[in-house]
Residue, then its C-alpha position, 0 to 999 in steps of 0.5 A: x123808899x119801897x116804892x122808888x126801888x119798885x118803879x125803878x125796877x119796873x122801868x128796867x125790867x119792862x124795858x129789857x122784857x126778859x122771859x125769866x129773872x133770876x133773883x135769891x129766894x125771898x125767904x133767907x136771901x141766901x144767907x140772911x142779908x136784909x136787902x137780898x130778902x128785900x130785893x127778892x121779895x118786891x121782885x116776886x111781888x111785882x111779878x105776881x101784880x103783873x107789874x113787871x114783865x116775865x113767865x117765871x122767877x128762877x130763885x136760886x137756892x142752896x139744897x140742905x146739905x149745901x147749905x149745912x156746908x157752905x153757909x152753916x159751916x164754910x161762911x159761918x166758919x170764916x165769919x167766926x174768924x173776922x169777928x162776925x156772928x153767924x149769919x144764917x142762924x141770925x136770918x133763921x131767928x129774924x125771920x122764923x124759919x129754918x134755912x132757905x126754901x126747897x129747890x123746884x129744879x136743878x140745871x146741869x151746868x156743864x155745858x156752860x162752865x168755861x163761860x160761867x168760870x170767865x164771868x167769875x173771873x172777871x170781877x174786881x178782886x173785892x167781888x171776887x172775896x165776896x163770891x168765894x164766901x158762896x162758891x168755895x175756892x173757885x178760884x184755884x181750879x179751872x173751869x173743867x175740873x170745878x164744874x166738872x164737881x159742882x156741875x149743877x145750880x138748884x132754883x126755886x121756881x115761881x111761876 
């Protein structure tokens, strides 16, 4: 299975060449799940076999408050309600560690929110239950007032 998703992403990645891939990070997956870990892992692993065609990997990531914040408490939170059992702490046993790696860098995303916010907007109603769970209420502000809060993104850069 490993190796038909790695020729497959090979194929797409080469062929659309881009200069930087944004991935989640290939410790914690963002919040544990297995395929995120697994898909961010092959990606850094293909990158540093030079299989695939990039300067860097922009893995994007949680700084520790936020992470405390949104995946601990937030997601955690709403998890509890539905029955579910905490994510996070579940990935920081599976995978001994302790949350998600430091971010390398942050970007200013001001500049972008009216476009970042329409991106959002656009997917079906069930993504858009799924992306609330990581960017809390989004959703009820417009894109000035939202990112003119969480006017930054923070990535773990691999080089």
């Amino acid at each position: 299975l490993t190796d038909k998703v790695a020729d497959s992403l090979m194929h797409m990645v080469n062929r659309f060449n881009p200069a930087v891939i944004f991935t989640l990070d290939d410790v914690k997956g963002g919040y544990g799940h297995p395929e995120h870990v697994f898909i961010s892992r092959l990606v850094k692993a293909l990158f540093e076999k030079q299989k695939i065609n990039c300067r860097k990997i922009y893995q994007s990531v949680y700084t520790n408050h936020m992470e405390s914040e949104i995946v601990d408490k937030w997601l955690n939170a709403k998890l509890e309600k539905w029955g579910y059992p905490n994510a996070s702490n579940l990935a920081n046993q599976l995978y001994g560690i302790d949350g998600m790696p430091e971010p390398d860098v942050q970007v200013n995303i001001l500049d972008v929110a009216e476009t970042k916010m329409k991106y959002l907007k656009a997917y079906d109603e069930s993504t858009q239950k799924n992306l609330r769970k990581f960017i809390p209420d989004y959703d009820k502000y417009d894109a000035k007032t939202y990112f003119g809060i969480f006017n930054r993104e923070f990535f773990r850069v691999i080089q």
